[in-house]
C-alpha positions in Angstrom: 77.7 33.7 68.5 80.5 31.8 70.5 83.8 32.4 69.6 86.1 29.7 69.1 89.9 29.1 68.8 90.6 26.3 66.7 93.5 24.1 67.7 95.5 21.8 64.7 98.3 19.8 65.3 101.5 20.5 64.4 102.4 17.3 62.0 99.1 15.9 59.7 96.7 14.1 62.2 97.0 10.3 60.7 101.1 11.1 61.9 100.2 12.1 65.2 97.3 9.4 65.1 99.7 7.1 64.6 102.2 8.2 67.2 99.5 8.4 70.1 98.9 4.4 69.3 102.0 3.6 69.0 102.6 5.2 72.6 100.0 2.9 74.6 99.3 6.0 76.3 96.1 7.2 76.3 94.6 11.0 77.3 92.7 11.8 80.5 88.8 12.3 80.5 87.5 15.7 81.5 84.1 16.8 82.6 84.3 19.5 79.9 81.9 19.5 77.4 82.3 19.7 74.0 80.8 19.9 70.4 82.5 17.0 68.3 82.1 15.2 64.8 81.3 11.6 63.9 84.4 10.0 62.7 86.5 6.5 62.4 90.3 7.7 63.2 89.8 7.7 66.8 88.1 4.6 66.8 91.0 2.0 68.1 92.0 4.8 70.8 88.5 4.8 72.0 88.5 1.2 72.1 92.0 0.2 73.8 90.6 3.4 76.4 87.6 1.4 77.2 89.3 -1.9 77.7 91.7 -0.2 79.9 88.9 1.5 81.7 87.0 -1.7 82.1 89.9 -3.6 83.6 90.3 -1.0 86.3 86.3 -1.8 86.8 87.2 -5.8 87.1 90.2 -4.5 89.1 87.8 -3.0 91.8 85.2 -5.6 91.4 81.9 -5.6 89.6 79.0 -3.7 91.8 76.1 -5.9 92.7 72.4 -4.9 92.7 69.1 -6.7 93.2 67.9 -7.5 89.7 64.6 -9.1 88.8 65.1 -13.5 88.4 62.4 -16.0 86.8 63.2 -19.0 87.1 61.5 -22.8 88.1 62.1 -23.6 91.1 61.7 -26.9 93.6 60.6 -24.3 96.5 58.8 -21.4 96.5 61.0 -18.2 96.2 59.0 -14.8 95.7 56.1 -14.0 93.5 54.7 -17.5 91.9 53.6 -17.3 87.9 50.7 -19.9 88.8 49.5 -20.9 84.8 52.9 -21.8 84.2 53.6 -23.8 87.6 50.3 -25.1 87.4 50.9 -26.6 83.6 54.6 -27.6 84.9 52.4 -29.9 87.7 50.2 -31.6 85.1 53.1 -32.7 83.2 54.7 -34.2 85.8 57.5 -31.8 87.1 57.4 -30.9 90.5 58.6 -27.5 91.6 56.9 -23.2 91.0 57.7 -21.0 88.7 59.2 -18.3 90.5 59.9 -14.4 90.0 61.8 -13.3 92.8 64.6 -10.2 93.3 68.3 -11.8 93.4 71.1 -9.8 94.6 74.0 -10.1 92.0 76.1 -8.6 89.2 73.5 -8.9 86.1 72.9 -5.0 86.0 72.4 -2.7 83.2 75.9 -1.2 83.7 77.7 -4.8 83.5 75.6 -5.6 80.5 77.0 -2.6 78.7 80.3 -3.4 79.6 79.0 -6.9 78.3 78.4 -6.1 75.4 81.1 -3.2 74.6 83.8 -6.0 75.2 82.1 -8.2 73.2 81.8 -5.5 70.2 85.5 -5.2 70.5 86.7 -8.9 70.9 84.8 -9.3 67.5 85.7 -6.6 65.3 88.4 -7.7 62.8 89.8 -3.8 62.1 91.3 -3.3 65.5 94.7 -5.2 66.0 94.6 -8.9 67.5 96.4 -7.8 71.3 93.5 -5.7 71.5 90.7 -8.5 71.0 92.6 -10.7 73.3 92.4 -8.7 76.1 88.8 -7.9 74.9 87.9 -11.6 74.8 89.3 -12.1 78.2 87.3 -9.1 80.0 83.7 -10.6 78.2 84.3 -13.8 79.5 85.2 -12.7 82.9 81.4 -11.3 82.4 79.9 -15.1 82.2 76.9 -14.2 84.7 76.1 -10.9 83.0 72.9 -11.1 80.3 72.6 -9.7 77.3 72.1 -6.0 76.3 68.3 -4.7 77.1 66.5 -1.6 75.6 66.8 0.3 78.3 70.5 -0.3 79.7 71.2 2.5 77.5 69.1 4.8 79.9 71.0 3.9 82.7 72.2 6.7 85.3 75.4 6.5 87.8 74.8 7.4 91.2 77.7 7.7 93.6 78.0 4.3 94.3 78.8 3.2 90.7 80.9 6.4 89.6 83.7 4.5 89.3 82.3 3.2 86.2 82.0 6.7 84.5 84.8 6.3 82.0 84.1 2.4 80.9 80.4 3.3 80.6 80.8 6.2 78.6 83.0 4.2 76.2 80.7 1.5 75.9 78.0 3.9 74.5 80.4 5.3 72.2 81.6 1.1 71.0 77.9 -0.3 70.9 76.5 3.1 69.0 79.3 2.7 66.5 80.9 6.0 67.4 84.7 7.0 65.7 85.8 10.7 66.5 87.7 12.6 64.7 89.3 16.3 65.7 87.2 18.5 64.4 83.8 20.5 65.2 80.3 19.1 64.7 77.0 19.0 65.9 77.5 15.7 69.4 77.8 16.6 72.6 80.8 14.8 74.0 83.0 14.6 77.1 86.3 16.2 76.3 90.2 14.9 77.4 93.1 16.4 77.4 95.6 15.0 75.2 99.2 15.4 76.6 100.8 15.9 73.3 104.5 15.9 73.6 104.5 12.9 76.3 102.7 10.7 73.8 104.5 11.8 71.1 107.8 11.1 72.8 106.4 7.4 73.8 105.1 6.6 70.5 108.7 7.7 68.8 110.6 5.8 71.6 108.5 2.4 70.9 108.6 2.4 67.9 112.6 2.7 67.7 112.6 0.2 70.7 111.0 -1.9 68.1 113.1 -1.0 65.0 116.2 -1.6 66.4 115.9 -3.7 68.8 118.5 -6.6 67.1 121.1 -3.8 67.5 121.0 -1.9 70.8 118.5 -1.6 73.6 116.2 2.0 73.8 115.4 2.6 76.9 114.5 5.7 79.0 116.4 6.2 82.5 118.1 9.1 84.3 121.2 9.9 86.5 122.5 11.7 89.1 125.5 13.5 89.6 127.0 15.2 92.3 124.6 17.8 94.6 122.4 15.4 93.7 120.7 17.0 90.4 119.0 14.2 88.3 119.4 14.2 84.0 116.7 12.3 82.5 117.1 12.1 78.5 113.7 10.8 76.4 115.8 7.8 75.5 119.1 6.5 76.2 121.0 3.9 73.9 122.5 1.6 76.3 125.5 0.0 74.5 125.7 2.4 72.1 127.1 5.9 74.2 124.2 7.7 73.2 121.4 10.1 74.5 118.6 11.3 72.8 115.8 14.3 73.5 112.6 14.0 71.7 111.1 17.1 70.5 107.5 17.3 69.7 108.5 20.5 67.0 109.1 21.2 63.2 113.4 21.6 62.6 114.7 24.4 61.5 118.3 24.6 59.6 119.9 26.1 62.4 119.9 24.7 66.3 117.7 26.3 68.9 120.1 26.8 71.6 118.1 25.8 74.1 117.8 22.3 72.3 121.4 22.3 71.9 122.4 23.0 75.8 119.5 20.4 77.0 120.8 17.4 74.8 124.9 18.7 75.7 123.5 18.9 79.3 122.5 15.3 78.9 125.3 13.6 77.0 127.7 15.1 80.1 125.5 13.7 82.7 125.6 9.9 80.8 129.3 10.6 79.4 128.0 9.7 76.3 130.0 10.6 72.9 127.0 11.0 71.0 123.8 12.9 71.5 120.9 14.1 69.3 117.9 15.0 68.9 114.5 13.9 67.0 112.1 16.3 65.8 110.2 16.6 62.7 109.4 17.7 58.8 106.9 18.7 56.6 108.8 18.8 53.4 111.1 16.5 51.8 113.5 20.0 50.6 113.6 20.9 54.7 116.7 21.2 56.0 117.4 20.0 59.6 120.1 21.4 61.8 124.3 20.3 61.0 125.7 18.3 63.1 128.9 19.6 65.2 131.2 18.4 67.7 131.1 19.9 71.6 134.1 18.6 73.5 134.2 15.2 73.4 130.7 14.8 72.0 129.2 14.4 68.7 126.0 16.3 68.6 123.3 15.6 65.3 119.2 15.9 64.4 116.9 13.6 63.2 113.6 13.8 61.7 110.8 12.1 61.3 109.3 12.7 57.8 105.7 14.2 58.3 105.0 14.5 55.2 101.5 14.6 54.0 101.4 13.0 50.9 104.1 9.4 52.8 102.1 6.9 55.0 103.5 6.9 58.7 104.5 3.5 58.1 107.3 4.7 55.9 108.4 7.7 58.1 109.2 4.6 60.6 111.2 3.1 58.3 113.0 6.5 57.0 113.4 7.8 60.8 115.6 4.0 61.7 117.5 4.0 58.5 118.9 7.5 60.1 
């Protein structure tokens, strides 16, 4: 028997669910293998991943084989089908039906991107940006067919690795495939999921977004003298204010290393106010005081994990702070 070390988030998964696609930023496929259940909450991250995957495909252009052609022809080309050319003369039409090898981008691989794209552009649960750019990537495959059988089947050779990530994402889309983070009897390709970037993205977009009609959230650094560089997670511009982003569950009292960083970077920006955003898991948690350090006013702010409120409203809660 294997052993295994199971791995939860910190916050309740539709929070951090909702963080990751919020952030736009999306986890790094490995060649790991892994055992994996069948499940819808990772189904819009698996399908904004293939869209961006595909468009680095498009990016580097489409790889051309030769491809079986049939079609009717005013001079012979290949292999002639002779009852149908023969009927074709009878009726009055001049030309051969022809079969013929064509070099050109209708191959199994571009079919499945195809049809993934298409899959995507026409599913009305995954948000309307998303279809867009869905919609524009399948009609940028015009000259590709339709699905066959056996494009399923089809295996990358080093000439068409590039595709590896698009293709595997297509299966996943045209199969119907969600994932969600826990054990189960599919064999999948593993990625690692940078937590505490995407975390810190998906906060700082989301308050981009919330407050946006009152200052402008950005994330920048500075240098200062000996030329040591202060990057805070987001900087109010406007406003005098810093902010670290702590992927972590507040406490009542102030880690001190939290409390140096954020001092460290209201100095730096000469800012008079700098906190930091963390998180909760119950409404009667208490989060650490704020105090005053010099010139500065340091505070906390926390976004409400709760499990039994809807992310939706922890956005709301986190910009009325």
């Amino acid at each position: 028997i294997r052993d295994r070390l199971i791995i939860k988030p910190k916050i309740p998964q539709r929070h951090l669910l909702f963080l990751f696609e919020s952030s736009g930023h999306l986890p790094r496929l490995e060649d790991e293998i892994g055992e994996i259940a069948d499940g819808a909450s990772l189904f819009l991250l698996i399908s904004t991943w293939f869209v961006i995957a595909a468009e680095k495909v498009l990016r580097r252009d489409l790889l051309r084989d030769y491809s079986e052609v049939r079609q009717f022809l005013g001079a012979k080309r290949g292999r002639i089908v002779p009852i149908t050319s023969a009927r074709a003369f009878y009726s009055g039409r001049i030309g051969f039906d022809c079969v013929f090898d064509d070099f050109n981008i209708n191959t199994p691989i571009n079919r499945l991107l195809k049809a993934a794209a298409r899959s995507v552009s026409s599913s009305s649960a995954l948000p309307r940006d998303l279809r867009k750019k869905a919609h524009v990537l399948h009609s940028r495959l015009t000259k590709v067919g339709d699905l066959k059988d056996n494009d399923f089947k089809v295996k990358l050779d080093r000439r068409s690795q590039y595709y590896s990530e698009a293709v595997q994402l297509a299966k996943h889309i045209l199969s119907s495939q969600g994932r969600i983070f826990q054990i189960g009897d599919h064999i999948a390709n593993t990625f690692l999921i940078r937590t505490p970037e995407m975390v810190e993205k998906g906060l700082r977009e989301i308050l981009k977004k919330q407050l946006s009609s009152v200052w402008e959230i950005v994330k920048r650094g500075v240098r200062v003298e000996g030329g040591i560089g202060f990057t805070p997670d987001l900087v109010v511009e406007n406003a005098s204010a810093v902010a670290d982003i702590k992927y972590k569950i507040l406490s009542s009292t102030w880690m001190r290393s939290d409390l140096y960083q954020i001092i460290s970077f209201g100095t730096a920006f000469d800012a008079e106010l700098g906190f930091v955003i963390g998180f909760k898991l119950s409404e009667s948690s208490a989060t650490p005081a704020s105090l005053t350090v010099g010139n500065q006013r340091i505070a906390s702010f926390a976004w409400e994990a709760r499990s039994e409120i809807e992310p939706e409203v922890s956005v709301q809660l986190l910009s009325d702070q």
